[in-house]
matplotlib code that plots the C-alpha trace (Angstrom):
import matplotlib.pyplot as plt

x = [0.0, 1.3, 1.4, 2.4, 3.0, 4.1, 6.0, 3.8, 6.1, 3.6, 2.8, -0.9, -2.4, -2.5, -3.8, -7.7, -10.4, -13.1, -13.1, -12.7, -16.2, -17.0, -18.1, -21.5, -24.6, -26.8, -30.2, -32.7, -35.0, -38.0, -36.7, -36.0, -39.1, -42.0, -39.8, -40.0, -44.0, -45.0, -43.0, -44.1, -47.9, -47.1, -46.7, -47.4, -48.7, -47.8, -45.4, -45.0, -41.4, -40.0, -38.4, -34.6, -31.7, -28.0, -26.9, -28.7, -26.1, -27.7, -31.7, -33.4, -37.0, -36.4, -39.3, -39.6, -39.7, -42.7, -42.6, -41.7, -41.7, -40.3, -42.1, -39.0, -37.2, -33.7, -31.6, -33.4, -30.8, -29.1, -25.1, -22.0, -19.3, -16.3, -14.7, -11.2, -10.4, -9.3, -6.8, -6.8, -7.5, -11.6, -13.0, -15.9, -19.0, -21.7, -25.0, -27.2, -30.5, -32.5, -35.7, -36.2, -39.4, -38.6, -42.4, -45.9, -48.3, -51.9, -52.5, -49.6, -45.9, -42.0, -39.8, -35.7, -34.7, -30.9, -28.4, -25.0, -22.8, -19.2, -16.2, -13.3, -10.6, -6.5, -5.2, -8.3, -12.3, -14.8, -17.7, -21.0, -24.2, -27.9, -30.1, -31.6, -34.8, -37.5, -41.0, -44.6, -46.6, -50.6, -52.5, -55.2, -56.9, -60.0, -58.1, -61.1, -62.7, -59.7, -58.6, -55.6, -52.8, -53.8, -53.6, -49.6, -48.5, -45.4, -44.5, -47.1, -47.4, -50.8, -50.1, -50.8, -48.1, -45.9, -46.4, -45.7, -42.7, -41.5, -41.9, -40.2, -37.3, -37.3, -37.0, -34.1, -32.0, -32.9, -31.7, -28.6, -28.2, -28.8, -26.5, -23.3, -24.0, -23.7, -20.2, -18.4, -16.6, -15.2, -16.1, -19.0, -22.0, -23.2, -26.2, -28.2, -30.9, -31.9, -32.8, -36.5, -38.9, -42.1, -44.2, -45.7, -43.3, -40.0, -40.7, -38.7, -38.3, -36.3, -34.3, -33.5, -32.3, -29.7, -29.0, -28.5, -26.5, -24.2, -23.5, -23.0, -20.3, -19.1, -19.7, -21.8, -24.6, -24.7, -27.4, -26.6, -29.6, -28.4, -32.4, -34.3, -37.9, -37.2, -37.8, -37.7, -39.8, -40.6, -37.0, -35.2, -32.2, -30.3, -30.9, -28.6, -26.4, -22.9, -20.6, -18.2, -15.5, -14.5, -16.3, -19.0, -22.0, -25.5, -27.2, -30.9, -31.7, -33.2, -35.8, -36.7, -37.4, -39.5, -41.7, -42.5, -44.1, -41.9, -44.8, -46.0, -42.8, -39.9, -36.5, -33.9, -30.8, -29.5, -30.3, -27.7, -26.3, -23.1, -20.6, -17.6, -15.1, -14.1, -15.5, -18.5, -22.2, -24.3, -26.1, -28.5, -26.6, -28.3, -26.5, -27.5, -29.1, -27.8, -24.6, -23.3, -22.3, -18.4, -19.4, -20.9, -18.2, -15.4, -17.3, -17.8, -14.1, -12.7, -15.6, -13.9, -10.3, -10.7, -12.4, -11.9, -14.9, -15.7, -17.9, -18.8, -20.0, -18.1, -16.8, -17.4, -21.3, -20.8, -19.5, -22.7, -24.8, -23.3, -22.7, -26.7, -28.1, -29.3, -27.9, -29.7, -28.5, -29.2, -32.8, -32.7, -30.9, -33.8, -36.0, -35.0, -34.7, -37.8, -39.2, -37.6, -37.4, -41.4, -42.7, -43.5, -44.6, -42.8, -45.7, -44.8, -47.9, -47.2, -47.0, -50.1, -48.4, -45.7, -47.9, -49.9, -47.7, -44.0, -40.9, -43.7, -45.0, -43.7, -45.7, -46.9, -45.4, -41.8, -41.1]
y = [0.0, 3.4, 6.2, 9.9, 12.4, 16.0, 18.2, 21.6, 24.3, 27.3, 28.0, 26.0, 29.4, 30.3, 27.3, 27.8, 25.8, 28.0, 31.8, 33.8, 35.4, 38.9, 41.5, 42.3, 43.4, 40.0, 39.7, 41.8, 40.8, 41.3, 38.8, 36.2, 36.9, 36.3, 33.3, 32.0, 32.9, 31.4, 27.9, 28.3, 27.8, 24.4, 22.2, 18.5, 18.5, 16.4, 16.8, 15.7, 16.1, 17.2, 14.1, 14.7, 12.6, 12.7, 13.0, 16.0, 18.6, 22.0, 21.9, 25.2, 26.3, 29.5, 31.3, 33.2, 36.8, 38.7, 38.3, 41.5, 42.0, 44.7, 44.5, 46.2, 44.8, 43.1, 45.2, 48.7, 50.8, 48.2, 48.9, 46.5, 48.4, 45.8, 45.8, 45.8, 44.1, 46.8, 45.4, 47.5, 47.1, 47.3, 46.0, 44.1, 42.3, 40.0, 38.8, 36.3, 34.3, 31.3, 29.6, 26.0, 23.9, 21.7, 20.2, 20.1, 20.2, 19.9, 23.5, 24.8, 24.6, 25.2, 26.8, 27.9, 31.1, 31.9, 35.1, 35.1, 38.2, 37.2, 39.9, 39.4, 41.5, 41.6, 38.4, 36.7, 36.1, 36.9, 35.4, 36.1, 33.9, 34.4, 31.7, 29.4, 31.3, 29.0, 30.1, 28.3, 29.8, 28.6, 27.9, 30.0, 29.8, 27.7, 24.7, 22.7, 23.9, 22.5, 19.5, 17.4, 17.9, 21.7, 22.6, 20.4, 23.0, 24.9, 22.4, 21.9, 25.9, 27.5, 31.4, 33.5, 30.7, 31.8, 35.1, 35.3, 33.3, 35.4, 38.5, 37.3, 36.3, 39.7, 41.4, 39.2, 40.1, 43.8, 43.6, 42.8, 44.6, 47.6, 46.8, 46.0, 49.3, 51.0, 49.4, 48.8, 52.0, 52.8, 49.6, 47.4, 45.4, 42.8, 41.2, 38.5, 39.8, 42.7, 45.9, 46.0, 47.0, 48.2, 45.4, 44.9, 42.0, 44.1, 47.9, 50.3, 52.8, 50.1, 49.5, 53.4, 53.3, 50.8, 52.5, 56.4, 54.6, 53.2, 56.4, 58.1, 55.8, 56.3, 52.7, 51.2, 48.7, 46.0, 43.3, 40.2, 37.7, 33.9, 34.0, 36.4, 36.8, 39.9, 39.1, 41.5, 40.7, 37.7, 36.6, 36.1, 38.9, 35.9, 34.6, 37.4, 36.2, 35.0, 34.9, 38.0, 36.8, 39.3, 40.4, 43.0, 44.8, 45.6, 48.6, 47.9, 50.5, 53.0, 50.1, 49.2, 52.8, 53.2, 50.0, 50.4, 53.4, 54.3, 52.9, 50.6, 48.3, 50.4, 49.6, 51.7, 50.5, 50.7, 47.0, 45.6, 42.1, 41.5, 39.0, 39.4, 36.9, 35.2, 31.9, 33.3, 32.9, 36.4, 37.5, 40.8, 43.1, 45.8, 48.9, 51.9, 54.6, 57.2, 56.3, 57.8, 55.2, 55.8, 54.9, 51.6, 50.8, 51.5, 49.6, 46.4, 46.6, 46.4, 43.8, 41.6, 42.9, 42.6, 39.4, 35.8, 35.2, 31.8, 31.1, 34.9, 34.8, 36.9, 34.3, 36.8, 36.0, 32.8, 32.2, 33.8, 31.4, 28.5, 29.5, 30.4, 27.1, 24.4, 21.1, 17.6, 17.1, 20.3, 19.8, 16.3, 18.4, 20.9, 18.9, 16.7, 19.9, 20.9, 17.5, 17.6, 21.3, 21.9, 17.9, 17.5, 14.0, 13.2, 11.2, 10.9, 10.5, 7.7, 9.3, 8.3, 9.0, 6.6, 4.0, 4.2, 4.5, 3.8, 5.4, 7.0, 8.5, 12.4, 15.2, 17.3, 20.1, 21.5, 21.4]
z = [0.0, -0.9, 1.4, 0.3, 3.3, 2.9, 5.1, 6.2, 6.4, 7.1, 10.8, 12.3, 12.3, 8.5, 8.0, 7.7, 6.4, 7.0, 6.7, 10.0, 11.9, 11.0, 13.8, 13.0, 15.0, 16.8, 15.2, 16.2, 19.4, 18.0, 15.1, 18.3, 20.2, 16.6, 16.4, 19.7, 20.2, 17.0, 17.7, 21.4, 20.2, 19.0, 22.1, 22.5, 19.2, 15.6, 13.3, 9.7, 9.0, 5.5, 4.1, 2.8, 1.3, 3.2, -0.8, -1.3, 0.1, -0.4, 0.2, -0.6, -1.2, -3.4, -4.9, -8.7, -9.3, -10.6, -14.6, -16.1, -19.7, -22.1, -25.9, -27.5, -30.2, -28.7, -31.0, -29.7, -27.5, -26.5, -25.9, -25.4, -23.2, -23.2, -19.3, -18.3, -15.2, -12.9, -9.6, -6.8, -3.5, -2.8, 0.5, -0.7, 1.5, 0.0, 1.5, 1.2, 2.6, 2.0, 3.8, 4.0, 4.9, 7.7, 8.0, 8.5, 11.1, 11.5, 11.5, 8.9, 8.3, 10.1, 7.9, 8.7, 8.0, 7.6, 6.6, 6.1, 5.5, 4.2, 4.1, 1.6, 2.2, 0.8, 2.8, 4.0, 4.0, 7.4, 7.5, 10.3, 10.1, 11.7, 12.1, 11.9, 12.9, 13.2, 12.2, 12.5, 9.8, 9.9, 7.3, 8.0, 4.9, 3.6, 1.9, 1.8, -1.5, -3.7, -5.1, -3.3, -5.7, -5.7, -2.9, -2.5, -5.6, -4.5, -1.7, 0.0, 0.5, -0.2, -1.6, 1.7, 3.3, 0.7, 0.7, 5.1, 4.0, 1.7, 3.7, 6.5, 4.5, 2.7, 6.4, 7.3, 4.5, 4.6, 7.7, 6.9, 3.9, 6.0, 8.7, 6.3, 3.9, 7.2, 8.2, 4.8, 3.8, 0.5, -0.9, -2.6, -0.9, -3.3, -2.9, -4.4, -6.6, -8.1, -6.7, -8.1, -4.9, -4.6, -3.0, -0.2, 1.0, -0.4, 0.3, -2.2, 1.0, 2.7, -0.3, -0.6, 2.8, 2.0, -1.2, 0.4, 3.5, 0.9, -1.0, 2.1, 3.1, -0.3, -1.5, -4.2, -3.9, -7.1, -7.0, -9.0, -9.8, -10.8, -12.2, -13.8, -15.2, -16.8, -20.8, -24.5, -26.8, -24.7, -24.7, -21.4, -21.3, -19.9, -23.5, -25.0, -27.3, -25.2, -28.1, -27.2, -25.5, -23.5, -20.1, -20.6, -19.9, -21.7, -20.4, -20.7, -18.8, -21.6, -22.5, -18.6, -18.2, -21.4, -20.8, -16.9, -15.0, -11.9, -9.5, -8.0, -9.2, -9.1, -10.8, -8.4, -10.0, -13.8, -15.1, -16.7, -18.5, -17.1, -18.5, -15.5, -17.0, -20.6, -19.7, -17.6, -18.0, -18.3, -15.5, -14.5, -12.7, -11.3, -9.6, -7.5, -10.4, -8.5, -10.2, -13.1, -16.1, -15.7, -12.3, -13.4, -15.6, -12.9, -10.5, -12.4, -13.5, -9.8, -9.0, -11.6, -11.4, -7.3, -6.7, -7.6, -10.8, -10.8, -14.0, -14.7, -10.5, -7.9, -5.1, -2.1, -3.0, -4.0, -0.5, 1.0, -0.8, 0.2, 3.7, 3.7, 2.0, 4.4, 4.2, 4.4, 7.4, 9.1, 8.4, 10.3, 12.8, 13.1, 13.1, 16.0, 17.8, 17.1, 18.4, 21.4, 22.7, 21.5, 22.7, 19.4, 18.2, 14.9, 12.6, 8.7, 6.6, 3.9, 0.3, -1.8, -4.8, -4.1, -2.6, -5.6, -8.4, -6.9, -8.6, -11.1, -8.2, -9.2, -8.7, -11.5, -9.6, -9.2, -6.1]

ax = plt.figure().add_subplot(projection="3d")
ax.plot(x, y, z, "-o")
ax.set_aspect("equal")
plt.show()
């Protein structure tokens, strides 16, 4: 049997397989507290955990934007500025969140609710996670009047479920959008999405907030969306043709602005398609429209000059997301918390569909 050994010649300490924590604010109370009372309602009674796989490593419920789209010809206004990689020093935090279900109970559903702000600076990455927050949401309304495999669309989840969830989510991450565009200086805060607000469950005055706290602490805001409903002429902008080589942007900005009325939806960044590396894939880009386009450009070409682009993707965000996904095995983990602290009894119903028609059993659904 062959054995290879190496001598390690850099001192223990430099040696790090997980980025350092970042010193950021706790959650807020009032977060803790709507936590606590709506998981506090639910004792000594049943619980239908989610089922998961140990292969599945990241397990995330993400929802879809609101389709948006603009009835302009593709090759109206648009503009291909090429960008050249700019390295400088550029302090740069990310931010992500995602919400998992955990289960069912008789009266509605636990979900997990987790942020994570990562820091990448010259000589290492910082890293601070909330959460989990764990929430009871009821299913309040009158489920009664629909079919079976209706009302199990979306998960399980009917629409006012989803749209609690989604709010709640929403607040978490503003939350920490706000706090890091108030403690990064001279630097950038991406975040994952676009900067479209408006809604009831993603206020544009909270948005602004984040936006003017930025500036102020003369740093820029970009939003970068892996998914986008956002179409021309009924073609995805993701769809642009990705045959330029070289990293670039598309301001589609002009044609946003002509198509949508400033309210109730309101775009408060220049849209863009980005293209951050040679070999990347295109993504929307949105940035603060307070900036100018030389602004933009600069910006973009530090991003991609500054940080490490893996597939067209900055890795500071990157990071974020997988530090905020929830594994297989933390949601077994939850769940026998949840069991246990709240004297919950765990009951799994049986799946009809799989008693029914076995490995045939899928749902119509995407779930």
């Amino acid at each position: 049997m062959l054995h290879r050994t190496q001598e390690v010649t850099e001192p223990l300490l430099q040696i790090k397989s997980i980025p350092e924590t970042l010193d950021l604010p706790s959650i807020p109370e009032s977060l803790v507290e709507l936590s606590n009372r709506s998981m506090n309602a639910l004792q000594g009674g049943k619980f239908n955990p989610r089922t998961v796989s140990l292969v599945e490593l990241g397990v995330d419920d993400a929802d879809t934007e609101e389709r948006l789209d603009i009835t302009a010809s593709l090759s109206v206004g648009l503009k291909r500025n090429l960008l050249n990689p700019v390295r400088e020093p550029l302090p740069i935090v990310a931010c992500d969140a995602s919400s998992v279900k955990i289960g069912e109970t008789d009266t509605g559903m636990i979900f997990a609710i987790r942020a994570v702000a990562v820091r990448r600076q010259s000589n290492r990455i910082l890293y601070n996670r909330w959460g989990p927050l764990l929430f009871h949401v009821p299913n309040t309304e009158d489920t009664h009047q629909f079919r079976d495999d209706e009302n199990r669309a979306f998960g399980g989840l009917t629409l006012k479920t989803l749209r609690v969830l989604t709010r709640l989510r929403n607040h978490v991450e503003r939350w920490v959008q706000e706090v890091l565009s108030e403690s990064i200086e001279d630097g950038m805060l991406l975040i994952d999405g676009s900067l479209t607000a408006g809604t009831p469950d993603n206020p544009a005055a909270r948005v602004n907030h984040i936006l003017s706290t930025a500036r102020s602490n003369n740093s820029i805001v970009v939003g970068i969306s892996k998914s986008t409903q956002l179409t021309i002429g009924g073609k995805n902008i993701l769809g642009f043709s990705n045959d330029e080589g070289a990293p670039h942007i598309v301001d589609i900005t002009p044609l946003v602005e002509e198509e949508y009325p400033p309210y109730p939806v309101r775009f408060l960044g220049r849209v863009y398609v980005a293209k951050l590396s040679s070999d990347g894939f295109l993504f929307r880009t949105d940035i603060d429209r307070e900036s100018t386009e030389e602004d933009t450009q600069l910006a973009l070409s530090r991003l991609a000059g500054t940080d490490v682009i893996f597939h067209g993707y900055p890795e500071t965000l990157r990071i974020a997301h997988i530090f905020s996904t929830f594994t297989a095995n933390e949601i077994l983990a939850i769940q026998r918390f949840v069991a246990s602290n709240h004297h919950i009894t765990l009951q799994s119903r049986p799946s009809l569909r799989r008693s029914l028609f076995g490995p045939f059993g899928t749902s119509r659904y995407v779930s």
